[in-house]
Each structure stands twice: as structure tokens, then as C-alpha cells.
C-alpha positions in Angstrom: 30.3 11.9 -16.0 31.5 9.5 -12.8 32.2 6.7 -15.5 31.1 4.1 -17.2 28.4 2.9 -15.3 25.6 4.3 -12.0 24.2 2.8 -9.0 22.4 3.6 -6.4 20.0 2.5 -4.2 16.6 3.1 -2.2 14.7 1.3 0.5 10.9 0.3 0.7 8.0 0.5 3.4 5.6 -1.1 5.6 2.9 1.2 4.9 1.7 4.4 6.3 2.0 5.7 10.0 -0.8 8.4 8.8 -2.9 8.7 5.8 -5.5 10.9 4.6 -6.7 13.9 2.7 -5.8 18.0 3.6 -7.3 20.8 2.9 -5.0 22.8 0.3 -7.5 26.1 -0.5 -10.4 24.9 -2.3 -9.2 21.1 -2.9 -8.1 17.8 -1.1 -5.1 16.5 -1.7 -4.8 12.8 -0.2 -1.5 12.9 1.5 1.0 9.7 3.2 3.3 9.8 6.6 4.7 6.5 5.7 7.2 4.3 7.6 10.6 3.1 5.8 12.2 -0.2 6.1 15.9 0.3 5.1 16.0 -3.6 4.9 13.3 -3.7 2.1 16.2 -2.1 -0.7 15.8 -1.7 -4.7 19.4 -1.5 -6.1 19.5 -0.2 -10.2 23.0 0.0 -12.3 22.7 2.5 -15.4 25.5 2.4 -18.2 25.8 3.5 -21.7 23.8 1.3 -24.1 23.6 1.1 -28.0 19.7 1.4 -27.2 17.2 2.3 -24.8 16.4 -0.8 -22.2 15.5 -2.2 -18.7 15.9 -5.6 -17.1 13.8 -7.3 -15.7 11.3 -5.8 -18.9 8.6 -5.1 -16.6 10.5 -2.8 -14.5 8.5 -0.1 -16.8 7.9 2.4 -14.0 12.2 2.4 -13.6 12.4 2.9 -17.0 11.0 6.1 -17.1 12.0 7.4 -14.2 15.6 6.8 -15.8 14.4 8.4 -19.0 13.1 11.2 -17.1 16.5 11.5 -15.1 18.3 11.6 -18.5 16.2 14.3 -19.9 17.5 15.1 -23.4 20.7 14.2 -23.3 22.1 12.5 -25.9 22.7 8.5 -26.7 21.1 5.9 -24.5 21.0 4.0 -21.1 21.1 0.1 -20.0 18.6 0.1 -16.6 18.9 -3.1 -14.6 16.7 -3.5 -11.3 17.8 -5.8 -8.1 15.4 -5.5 -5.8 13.8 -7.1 -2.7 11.1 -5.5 -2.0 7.0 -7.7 -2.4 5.7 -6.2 -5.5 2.0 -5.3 -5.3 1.6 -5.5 -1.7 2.2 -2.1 -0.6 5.5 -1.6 0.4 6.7 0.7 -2.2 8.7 -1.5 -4.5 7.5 1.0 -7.9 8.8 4.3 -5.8 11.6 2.4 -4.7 12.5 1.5 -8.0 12.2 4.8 -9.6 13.6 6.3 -6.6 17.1 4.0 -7.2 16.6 4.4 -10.9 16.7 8.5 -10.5 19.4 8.8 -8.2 21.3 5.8 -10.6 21.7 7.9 -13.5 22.5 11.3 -11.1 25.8 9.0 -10.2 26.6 8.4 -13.8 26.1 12.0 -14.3 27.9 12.8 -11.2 25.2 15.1 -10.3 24.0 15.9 -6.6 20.2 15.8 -6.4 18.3 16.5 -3.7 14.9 14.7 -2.3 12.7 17.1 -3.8 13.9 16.8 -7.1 14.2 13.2 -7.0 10.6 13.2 -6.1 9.3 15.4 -9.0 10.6 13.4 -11.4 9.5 9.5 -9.8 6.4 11.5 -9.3 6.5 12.4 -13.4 7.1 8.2 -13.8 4.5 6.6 -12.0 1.8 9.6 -11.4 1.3 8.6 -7.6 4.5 7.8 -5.4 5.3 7.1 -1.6 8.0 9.6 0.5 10.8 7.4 0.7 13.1 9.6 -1.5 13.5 11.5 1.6 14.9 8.0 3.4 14.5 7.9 7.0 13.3 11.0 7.7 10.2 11.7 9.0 7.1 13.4 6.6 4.0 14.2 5.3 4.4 13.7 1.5 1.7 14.4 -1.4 1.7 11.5 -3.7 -0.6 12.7 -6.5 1.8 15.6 -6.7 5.0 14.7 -5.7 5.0 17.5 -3.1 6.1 18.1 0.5 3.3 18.7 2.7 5.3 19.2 6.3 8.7 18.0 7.2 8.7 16.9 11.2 11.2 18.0 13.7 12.9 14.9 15.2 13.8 11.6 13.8 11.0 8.0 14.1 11.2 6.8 17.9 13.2 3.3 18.4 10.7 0.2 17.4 10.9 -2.9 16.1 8.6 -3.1 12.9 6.9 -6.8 11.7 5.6 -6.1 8.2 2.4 -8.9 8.1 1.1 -9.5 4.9 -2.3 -10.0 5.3 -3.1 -12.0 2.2 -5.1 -11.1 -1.3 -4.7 -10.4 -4.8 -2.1 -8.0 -6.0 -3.0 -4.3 -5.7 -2.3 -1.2 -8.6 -2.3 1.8 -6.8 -3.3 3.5 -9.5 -6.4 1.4 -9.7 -7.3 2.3 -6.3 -9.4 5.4 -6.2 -8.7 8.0 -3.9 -11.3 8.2 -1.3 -13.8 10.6 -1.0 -13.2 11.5 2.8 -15.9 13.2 4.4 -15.7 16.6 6.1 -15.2 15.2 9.4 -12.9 13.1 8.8 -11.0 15.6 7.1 -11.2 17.7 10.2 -9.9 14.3 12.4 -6.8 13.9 9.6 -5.8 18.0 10.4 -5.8 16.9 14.6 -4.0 13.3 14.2 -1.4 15.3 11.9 -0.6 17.7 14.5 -0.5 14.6 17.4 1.6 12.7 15.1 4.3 15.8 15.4 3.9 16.3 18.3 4.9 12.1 18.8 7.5 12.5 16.9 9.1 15.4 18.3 8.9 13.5 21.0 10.3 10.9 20.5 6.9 9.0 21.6 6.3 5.8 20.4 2.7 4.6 21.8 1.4 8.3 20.4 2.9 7.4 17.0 1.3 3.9 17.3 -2.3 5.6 18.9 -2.3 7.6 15.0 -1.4 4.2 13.2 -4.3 2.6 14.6 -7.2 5.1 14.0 -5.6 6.0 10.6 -5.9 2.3 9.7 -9.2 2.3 11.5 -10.8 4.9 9.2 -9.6 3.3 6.1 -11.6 0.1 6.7 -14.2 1.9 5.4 -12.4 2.6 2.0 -10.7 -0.6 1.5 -11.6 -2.8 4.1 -9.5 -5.8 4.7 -11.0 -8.7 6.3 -8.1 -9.5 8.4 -7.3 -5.7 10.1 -9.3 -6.4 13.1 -8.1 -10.1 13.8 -4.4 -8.7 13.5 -4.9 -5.6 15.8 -6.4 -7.1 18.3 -4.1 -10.0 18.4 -0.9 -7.7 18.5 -2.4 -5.4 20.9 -3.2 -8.0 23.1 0.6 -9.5 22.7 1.9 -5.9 23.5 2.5 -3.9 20.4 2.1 -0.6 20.3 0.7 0.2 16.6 0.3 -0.9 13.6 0.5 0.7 10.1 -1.5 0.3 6.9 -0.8 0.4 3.1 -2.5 2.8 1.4 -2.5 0.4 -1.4 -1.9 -3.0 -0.8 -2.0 -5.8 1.8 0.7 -5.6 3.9 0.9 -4.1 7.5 3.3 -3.5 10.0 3.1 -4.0 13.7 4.7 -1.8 15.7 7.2 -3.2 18.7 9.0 -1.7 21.3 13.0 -1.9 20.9 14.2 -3.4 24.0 
């Protein structure tokens, strides 16, 4: 063991470049290309305690992501959360959490995990979980499953990204049901998958931003927001490029060039 105490951290979102279902044999999957924001951050220390606990008390999902981590090893962990990320708005502050909370007890245990693992078990802790175990890199993730879908070659094209909340009650995602998307839209998710590669391969930022508009487009007719038009138009029409959409939540993200 590194010691008498673990930390680590992991970053948040502003929602989802792409999202959608995919055909994986005879079922859908719904899957997430969502875009990190390493200034959103959830910070978690671990260390030995004479019981099982987590501060703040809420920070359930953290807890047993930690308990997960742990496994059956013997004795017992203290799990305090620091984080900065909007809870129940969409930017991943319950993945984020777990995320840090994982990879918090891996540094007590002085273990090396990798982003796959990591997600497994956050998966196991909050049932449905964003990507951003995998940090900055770019790709498709299954969040019912924990599951890689596709990694993309290449890295997210320079922007500047303005994370808009655009106002309502606070959102579960595990409340939200997952849509029931039609055949042709399924068919639309397969071709914007492959143009959002091909973006980022790229390096192409107004094809990345093209995707982020008709994936948030589509998904007005699942949970519609009464502000998404208003907003796109308005940054369109001031000379961004995109904007993203939580798949559960409020908040959006308008997509800048980086000058």
C-alpha cells in the first residue's frame, strides 16, 4: 500500500458531442461521445478508517464505487469528496465522483488501473455512467454497460467551450428513460458516428460542431428543452460553431473557435 492515505482526481463535462442508440446484434444500446471539461474536477482522499464512511453523506454513488474498488479486502475506508462540478445538471459530477473515488483507493493500494477497469466498476456504482474515465480522449462509450463502443483516432480539435445552463429542476439520470429511437434515426446515429470520426481525425471543428447540433436536434423530441432553440440560434448567429447537449440534465455547451 502507497500509505496512509489516496487521492486522486477526475474531471466533468459539458454534455455530449453525439448521442444515441446502436445496433449491437438484436438490441440497442444507447451510447454517449461526450465532451470533457478538465476545469469542472471531483478531487476524493481515501484513508484507513475504524468504519466504513463518506463525506459529504450524500456522496452515496462515491461510496460505492470506493467499496467496489476495495473489493474484499479487509478493514475499512474514510471517502471524502471535493468537488466542483453542478450536481444534477448534466455535467457528470456522479461519474466524476466515482471516477476519483476508484482511482483514490487504486493510489492507496498503489495499484495501476486502467480506463476500462475504472469504468466497470463506476459502471457497477451508479448503473449508467458518462466516458470521462478515459479523460481527454476522444470516444464512443456505452453507459448502461460500462463498455467501449469505438475509440477515435486523433485527439478533440482546439475550441473554446461555454457550458450554458439552461435552467430547470434537477435531473436523475436514472429517472430519465432511455428513448425509444426509431429505425431511422438509428440508421442517422450509425452515419453521424462515422462523420464524427471522420471530424475528429481531422482535426475539424465545424464538422464536430454540424454532429452537436443535429444530435441535440433529434433529442428535442425526447426531452425537449424550451430554451435549445433560443440558445442555438443565438450562438450561431454570434459565430459559434456547435453546441452540445446533456443527455440528462440542463446544461449545454457552445462551441467556440480558439483564436
Amino acid at each position: 500500500m502507497s500509505g496512509c492515505f489516496g487521492r486522486a482526481e477526475a474531471m466533468g463535462h459539458a454534455g455530449e458531442i453525439l448521442q444515441g442508440g446502436v445496433r449491437l446484434g438484436e438490441r440497442v444500446e444507447p451510447f454517449l461521445v461526450t465532451l470533457p471539461v478538465p476545469e469542472f474536477r471531483s478531487a476524493v482522499t481515501v484513508r484507513r478508517g475504524s468504519a466504513w464512511s463518506v463525506t459529504p453523506a450524500w456522496k452515496t454513488k462515491a461510496f460505492r464505487a470506493a467499496k467496489l474498488a476495495w473489493g474484499s479486502l479487509d478493514g475499512a475506508l474514510e471517502v471524502v469528496v471535493n468537488s466542483s462540478i453542478p450536481v444534477g445538471r448534466g455535467c457528470g459530477s456522479s461519474t466524476a465522483d466515482c471516477v476519483a473515488a476508484v482511482r483514490a483507493v487504486a493510489d492507496f493500494l498503489n495499484a495501476s488501473w486502467g480506463a476500462e477497469v475504472v469504468a466497470r466498476l463506476v459502471q457497477q456504482a451508479e448503473l449508467a455512467s458518462d466516458a470521462t474515465m478515459f479523460d481527454l480522449k476522444p470516444v464512443a462509450f456505452l453507459p448502461r454497460t460500462g463498455e467501449l463502443l469505438r475509440r477515435f483516432d486523433g485527439a478533440w480539435p482546439e475550441m473554446n467551450v461555454e457550458v450554458i445552463d439552461m435552467g430547470g429542476p434537477v435531473v436523475e439520470t436514472l429517472d430519465c428513460p432511455v428513448p425509444s429511437y426509431s429505425a431511422s434515426e438509428l440508421d442517422e446515429f450509425a452515419g453521424l458516428l462515422i462523420e464524427l470520426e471522420a471530424a475528429v481525425a481531422a482535426g475539424d471543428a465545424v464538422g464536430l460542431g454540424r454532429v452537436a447540433l443535429r444530435s441535440g436536434a433529434i433529442h428535442q423530441r425526447y426531452r425537449p428543452h424550451s430554451q435549445w432553440d433560443r440558445l442555438t440560434m443565438r450562438a450561431m448567429a454570434a459565430g459559434a460553431f456547435g453546441v452540445t447537449l446533456a443527455h440528462s440534465g440542463t446544461v449545454a455547451g457552445v462551441l467556440w473557435r480558439s483564436f
